[in-house]
C-alpha positions in Angstrom: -63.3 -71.5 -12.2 -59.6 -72.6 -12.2 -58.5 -73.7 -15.3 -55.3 -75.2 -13.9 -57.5 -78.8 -12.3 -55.0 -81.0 -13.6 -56.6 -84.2 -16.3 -56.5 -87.4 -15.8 -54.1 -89.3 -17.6 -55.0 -90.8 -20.6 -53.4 -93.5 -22.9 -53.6 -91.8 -26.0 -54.3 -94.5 -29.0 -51.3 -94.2 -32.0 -53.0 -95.0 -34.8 -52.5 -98.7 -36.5 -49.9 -98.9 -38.6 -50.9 -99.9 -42.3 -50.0 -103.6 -42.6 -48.5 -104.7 -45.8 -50.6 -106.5 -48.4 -50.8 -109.7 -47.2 -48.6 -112.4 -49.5 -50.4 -114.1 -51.8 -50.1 -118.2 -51.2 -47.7 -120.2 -53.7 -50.3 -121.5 -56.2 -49.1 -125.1 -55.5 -50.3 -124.4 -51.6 -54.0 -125.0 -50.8 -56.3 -122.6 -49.1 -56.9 -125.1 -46.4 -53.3 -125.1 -45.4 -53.2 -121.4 -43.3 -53.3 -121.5 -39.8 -56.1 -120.1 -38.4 -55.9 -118.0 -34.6 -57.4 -120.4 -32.1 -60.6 -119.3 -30.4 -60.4 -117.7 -27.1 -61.5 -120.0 -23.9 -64.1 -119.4 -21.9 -62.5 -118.2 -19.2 -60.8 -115.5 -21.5 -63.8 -114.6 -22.5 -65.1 -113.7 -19.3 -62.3 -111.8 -18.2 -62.8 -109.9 -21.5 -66.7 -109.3 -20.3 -65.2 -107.9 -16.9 -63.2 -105.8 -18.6 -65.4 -104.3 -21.2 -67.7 -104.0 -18.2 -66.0 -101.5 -15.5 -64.6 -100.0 -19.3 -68.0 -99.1 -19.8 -68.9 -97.7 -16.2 -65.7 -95.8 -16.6 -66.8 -94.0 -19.9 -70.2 -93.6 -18.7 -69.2 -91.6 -15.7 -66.6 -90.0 -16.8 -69.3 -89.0 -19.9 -71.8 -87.5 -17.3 -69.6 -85.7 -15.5 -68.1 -83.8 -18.6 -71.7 -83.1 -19.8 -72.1 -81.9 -15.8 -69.3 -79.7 -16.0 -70.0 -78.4 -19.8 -74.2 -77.3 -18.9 -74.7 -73.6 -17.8 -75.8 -72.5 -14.7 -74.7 -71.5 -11.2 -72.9 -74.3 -10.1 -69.5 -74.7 -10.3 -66.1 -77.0 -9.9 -62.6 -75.7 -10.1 -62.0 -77.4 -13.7 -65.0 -75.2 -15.6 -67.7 -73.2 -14.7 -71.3 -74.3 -15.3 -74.0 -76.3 -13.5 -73.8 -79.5 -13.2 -76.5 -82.2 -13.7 -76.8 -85.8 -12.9 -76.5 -87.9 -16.2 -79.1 -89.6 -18.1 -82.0 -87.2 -16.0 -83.5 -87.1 -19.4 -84.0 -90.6 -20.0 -86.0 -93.2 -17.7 -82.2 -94.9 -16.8 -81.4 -97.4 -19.1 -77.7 -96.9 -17.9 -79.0 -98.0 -14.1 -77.3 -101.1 -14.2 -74.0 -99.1 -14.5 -74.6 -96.4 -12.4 -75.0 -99.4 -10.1 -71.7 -101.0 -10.9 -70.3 -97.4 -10.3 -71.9 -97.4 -6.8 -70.1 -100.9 -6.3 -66.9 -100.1 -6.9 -66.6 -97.1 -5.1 -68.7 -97.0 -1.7 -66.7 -98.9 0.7 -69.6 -98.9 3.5 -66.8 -99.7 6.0 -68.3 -99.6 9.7 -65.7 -97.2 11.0 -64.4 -95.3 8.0 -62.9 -91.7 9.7 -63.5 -90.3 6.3 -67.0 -91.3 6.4 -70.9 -90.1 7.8 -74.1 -91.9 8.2 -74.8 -95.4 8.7 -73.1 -98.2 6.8 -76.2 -99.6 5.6 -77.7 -96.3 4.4 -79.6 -96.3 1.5 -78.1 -93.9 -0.3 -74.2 -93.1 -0.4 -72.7 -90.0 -1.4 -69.2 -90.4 -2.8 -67.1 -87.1 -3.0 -63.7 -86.5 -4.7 -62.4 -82.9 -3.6 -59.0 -81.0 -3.6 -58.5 -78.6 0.2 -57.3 -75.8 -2.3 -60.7 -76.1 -3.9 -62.9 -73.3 -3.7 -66.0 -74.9 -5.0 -65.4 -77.9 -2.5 -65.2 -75.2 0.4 -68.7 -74.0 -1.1 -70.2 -77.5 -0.7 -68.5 -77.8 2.6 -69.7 -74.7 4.5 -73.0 -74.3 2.7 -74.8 -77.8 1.7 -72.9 -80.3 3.6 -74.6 -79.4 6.6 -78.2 -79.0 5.5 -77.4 -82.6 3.7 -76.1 -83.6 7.4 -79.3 -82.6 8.8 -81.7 -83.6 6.6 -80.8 -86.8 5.0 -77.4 -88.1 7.3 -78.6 -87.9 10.8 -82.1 -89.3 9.3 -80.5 -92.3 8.1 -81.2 -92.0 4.4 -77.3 -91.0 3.5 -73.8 -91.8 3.9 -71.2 -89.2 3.0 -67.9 -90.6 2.0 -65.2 -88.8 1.2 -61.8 -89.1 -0.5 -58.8 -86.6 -0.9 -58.5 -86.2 -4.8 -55.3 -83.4 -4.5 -54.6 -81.7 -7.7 -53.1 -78.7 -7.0 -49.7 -79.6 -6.2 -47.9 -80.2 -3.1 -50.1 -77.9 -0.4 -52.9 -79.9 -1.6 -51.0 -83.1 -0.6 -50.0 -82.4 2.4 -53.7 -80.9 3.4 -54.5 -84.5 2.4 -52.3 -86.0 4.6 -53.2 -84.2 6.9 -56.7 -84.9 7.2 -56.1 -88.7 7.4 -54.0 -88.2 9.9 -56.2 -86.1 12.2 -58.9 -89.0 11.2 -56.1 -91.1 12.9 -57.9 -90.0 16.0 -61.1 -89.4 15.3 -60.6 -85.6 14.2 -61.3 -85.9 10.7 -64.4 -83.9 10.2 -63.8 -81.5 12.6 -60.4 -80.6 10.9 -61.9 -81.3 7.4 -64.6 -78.4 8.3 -61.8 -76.0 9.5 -59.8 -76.3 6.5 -62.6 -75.4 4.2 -63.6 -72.4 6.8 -62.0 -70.3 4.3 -60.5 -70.5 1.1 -56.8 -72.0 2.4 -54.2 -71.9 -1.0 -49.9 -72.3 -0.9 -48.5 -71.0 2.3 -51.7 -71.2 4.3 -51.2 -74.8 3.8 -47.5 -74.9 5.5 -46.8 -77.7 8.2 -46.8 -75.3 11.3 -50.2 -74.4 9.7 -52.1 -77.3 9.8 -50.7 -78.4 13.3 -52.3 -75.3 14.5 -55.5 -75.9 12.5 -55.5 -79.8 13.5 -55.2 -77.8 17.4 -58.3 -76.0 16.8 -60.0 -78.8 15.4 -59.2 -80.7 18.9 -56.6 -83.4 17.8 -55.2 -84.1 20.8 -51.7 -85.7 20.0 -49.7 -83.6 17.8 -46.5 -84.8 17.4 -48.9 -88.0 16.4 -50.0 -85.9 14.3 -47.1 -84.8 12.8 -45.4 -88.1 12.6 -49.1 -89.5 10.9 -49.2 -86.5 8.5 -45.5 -87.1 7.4 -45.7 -91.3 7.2 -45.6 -93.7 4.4 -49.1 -94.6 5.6 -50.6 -91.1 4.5 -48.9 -91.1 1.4 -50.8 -94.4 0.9 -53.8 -93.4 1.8 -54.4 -90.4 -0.1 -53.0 -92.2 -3.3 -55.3 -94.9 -3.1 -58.6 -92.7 -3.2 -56.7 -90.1 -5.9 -56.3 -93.6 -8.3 -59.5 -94.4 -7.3 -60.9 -91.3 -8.6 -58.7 -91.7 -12.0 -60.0 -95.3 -12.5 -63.5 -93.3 -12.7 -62.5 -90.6 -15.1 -62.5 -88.0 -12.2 -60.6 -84.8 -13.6 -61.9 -82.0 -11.9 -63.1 -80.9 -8.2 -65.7 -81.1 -6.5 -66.5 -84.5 -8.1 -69.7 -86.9 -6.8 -71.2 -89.4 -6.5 -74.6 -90.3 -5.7 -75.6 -93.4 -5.9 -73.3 -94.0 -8.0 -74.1 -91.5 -10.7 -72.3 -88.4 -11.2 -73.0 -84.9 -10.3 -69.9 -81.7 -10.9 -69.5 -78.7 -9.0 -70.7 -77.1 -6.0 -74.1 -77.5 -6.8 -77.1 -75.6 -5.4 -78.7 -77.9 -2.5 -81.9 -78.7 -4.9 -79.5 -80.5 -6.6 -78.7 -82.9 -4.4 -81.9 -83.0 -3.4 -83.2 -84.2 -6.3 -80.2 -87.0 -6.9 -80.2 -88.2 -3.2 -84.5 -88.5 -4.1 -84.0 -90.6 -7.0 -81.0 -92.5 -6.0 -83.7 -93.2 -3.0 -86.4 -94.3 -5.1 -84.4 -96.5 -7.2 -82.9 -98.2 -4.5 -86.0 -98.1 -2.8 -87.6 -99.7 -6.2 -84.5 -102.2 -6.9 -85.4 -103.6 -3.2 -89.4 -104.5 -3.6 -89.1 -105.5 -7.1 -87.3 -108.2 -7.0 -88.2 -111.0 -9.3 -89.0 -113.8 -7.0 -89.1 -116.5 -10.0 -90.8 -116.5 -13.4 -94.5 -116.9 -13.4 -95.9 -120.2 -13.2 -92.5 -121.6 -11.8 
């Protein structure tokens, strides 16, 4: 796997400075005469919760997608080999209520998303963050995506959304760009599954190159295309689901989401399998189980 996936940026903490020994009151001054910090309002306190709250999704995410990356197997991403695993398998989910705010904040659900299959309204929604110079995300294109297509998409079960996550410099932008542009009308998939045909790196990625991909792929207007690809519009676009993916803790590719918990690499298609299944049963769970007042009410 690629070691050059570039990391997310990250605030790193200085350490506090050692405050001075606090001066000792005049002896003539009583205790009673400090100030002490007013307590914070109400409302300041529940922006705090907020906070603390998507800060907590982030971590755990981010959290199970390192221990994705870091487990051993046959899967892959182009950040470190390994398979990858969906978090807190082990456990019987106390993290659900995150993995749920996780699902909130990023499956849009939007009726007529181009970058989007499956039903709105699907049960399940698979989020993917991938890079077109990725060769792992080629692997998940060519050889899951379409038995996940088949057998949970076209059933109604699942919802695949994706978002360009370009790490790899500027051929990876513009292969960006260039997919929301030939989702400008209605081409996306088609000219998502050509780029990932083959592994596509540098060159192979020029301008002239895409046009004549974005031709195959049956875009019809091409100096639309061209004018879409090279707009403030794209550059918009693809920055917007890249921060998204930041915001998560997203630093490698192929990342997911699956109802809203995180799986790494190009996994083998049991292990989708098994995530779509449980994020199914959950939701499945979540929707018949819901408290309909306290006993005796």
């Amino acid at each position: 796997m690629s070691s050059s996936a570039k990391k997310s940026p990250k605030n790193a903490q200085k350490p506090n400075a050692q405050k001075p020994n606090a001066q000792k009151p005049h002896p003539g001054k009583k205790k009673k005469d400090r100030k002490t910090p007013n307590a914070p309002s109400a409302t300041g306190r529940r922006i705090a919760a907020a906070g603390a709250g998507v800060a907590l999704v982030v971590a755990v995410v981010a959290a199970g997608l390192a221990i994705a990356k870091s487990s051993g197997g046959s899967g892959g991403s182009d950040d470190r080999d390994g398979r990858a695993k969906t978090a807190a398998t082990a456990s019987a989910d106390p993290q659900q209520a995150l993995f749920d705010e996780a699902e909130r904040m990023t499956s849009h659900r939007e009726k007529n998303d181009p970058l989007a299959l499956g039903k709105p309204d699907a049960p399940v929604v698979l989020v993917e963050y991938a890079d077109y110079q990725c060769s792992f995300c080629g692997r998940f294109t060519r050889e899951s995506q379409p038995e996940l297509i088949r057998k949970y998409v076209d059933e109604g079960v699942l919802r695949i959304e994706f978002r360009n996550f370009p790490i790899f410099g500027d051929p990876s932008q513009r292969a960006a760009r260039a997919s929301w542009a030939a989702g400008r009308q209605g081409r996306f998939w088609q000219f998502h599954d050509e780029l990932y045909a083959k592994t596509r790196k540098g060159d192979a990625l020029a301008e002239d190159k895409l046009v004549d991909m974005a031709r195959t792929a049956g875009v019809g207007d091409l100096d639309r295309f061209r004018a879409d690809l090279k707009s403030d519009a794209s550059e918009e676009a693809v920055k917007k689901d890249q921060q998204e993916g930041y915001r998560l803790g997203v630093s490698s590719t192929p990342s997911f989401l699956v109802g809203g918990r995180p799986l790494a690499g190009a996994q083998p298609m049991k292990e989708f399998e098994a995530a779509i299944e449980q994020a199914r049963l959950t939701k499945a769970a979540k929707d018949s189980g819901k408290p309909k007042g306290r006993p005796g009410a």
